[in-house]
C-alpha positions as CSV (number, residue, x, y, z in Angstrom):
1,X,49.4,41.2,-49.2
2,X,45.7,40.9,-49.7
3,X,43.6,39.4,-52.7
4,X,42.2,42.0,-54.8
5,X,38.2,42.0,-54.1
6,X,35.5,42.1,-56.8
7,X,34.2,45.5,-56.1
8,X,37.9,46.4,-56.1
9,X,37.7,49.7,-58.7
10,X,41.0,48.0,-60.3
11,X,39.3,44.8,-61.3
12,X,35.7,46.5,-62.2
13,X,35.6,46.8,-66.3
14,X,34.8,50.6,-65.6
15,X,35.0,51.3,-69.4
16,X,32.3,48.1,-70.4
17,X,30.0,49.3,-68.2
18,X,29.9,53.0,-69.3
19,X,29.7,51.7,-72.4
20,X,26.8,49.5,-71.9
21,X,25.2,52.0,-69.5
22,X,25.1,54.4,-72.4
23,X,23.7,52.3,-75.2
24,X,20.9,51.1,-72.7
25,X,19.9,54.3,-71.6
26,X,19.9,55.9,-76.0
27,X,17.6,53.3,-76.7
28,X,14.7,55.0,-74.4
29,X,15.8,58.9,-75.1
30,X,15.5,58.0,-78.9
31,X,11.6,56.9,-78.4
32,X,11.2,59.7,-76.2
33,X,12.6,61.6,-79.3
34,X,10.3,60.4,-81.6
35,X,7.1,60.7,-79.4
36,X,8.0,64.7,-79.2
37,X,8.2,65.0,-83.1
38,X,5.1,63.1,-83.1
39,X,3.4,65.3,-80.7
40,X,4.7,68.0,-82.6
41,X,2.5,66.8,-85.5
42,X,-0.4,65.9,-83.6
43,X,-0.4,69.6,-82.5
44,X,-0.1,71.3,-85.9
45,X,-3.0,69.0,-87.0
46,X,-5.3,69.9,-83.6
47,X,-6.4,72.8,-82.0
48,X,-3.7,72.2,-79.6
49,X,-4.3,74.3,-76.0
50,X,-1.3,77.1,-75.6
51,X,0.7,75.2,-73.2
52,X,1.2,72.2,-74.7
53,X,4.2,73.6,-77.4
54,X,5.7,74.9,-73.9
55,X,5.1,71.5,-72.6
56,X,6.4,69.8,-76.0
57,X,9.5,72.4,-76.1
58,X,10.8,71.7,-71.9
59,X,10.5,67.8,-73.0
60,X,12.5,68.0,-76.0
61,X,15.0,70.0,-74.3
62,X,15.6,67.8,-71.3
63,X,16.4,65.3,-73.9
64,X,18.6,66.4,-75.7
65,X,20.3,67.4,-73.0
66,X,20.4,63.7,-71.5
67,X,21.1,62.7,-74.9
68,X,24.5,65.1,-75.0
69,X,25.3,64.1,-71.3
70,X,25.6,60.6,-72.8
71,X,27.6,61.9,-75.6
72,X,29.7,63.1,-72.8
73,X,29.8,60.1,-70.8
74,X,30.7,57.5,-73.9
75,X,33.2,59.7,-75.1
76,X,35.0,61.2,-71.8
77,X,33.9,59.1,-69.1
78,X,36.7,61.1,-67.5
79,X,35.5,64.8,-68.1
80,X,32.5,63.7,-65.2
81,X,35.2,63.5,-62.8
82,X,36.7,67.1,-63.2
83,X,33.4,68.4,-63.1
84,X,32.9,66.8,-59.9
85,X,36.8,67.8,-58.6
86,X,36.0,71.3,-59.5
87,X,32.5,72.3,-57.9
């Protein structure tokens, strides 16, 4: 019978690292938050050119949609692999 190894997907704290992977990657999407709201001032209070609220509005979509995918992840970790079983 053979040793389990330490890349052995038994032994690997699967849940700690989600977990941790998660909080790291918040702590960036929430600046990235905050720099959209404060472009969002900066344009009301500027003759802003046209594209920029187009700009402003594909930035803040992409993430919050990071920011649900995380969501996702922290909460379901499991829901990524039916996704993946499915397609």
């Amino acid at each position: 019978m053979s040793q389990p190894s330490d890349t052995d997907p038994v032994t690997i704290p699967w849940e700690k690292i989600v977990r941790q992977a998660v909080h790291d990657m918040r702590t960036p999407l929430s600046s990235m938050l905050t720099t959209v709201a404060v472009l969002r001032q900066l344009q009301g209070n500027a003759a802003a050119p046209p594209q920029w609220e187009r700009m402003i509005d594909l930035l803040e979509r992409q993430v919050q949609t990071l920011s649900a995918q995380l969501v996702q992840l922290h909460e379901s970790p499991e829901s990524y692999l039916k996704v993946e079983e499915s397609a």
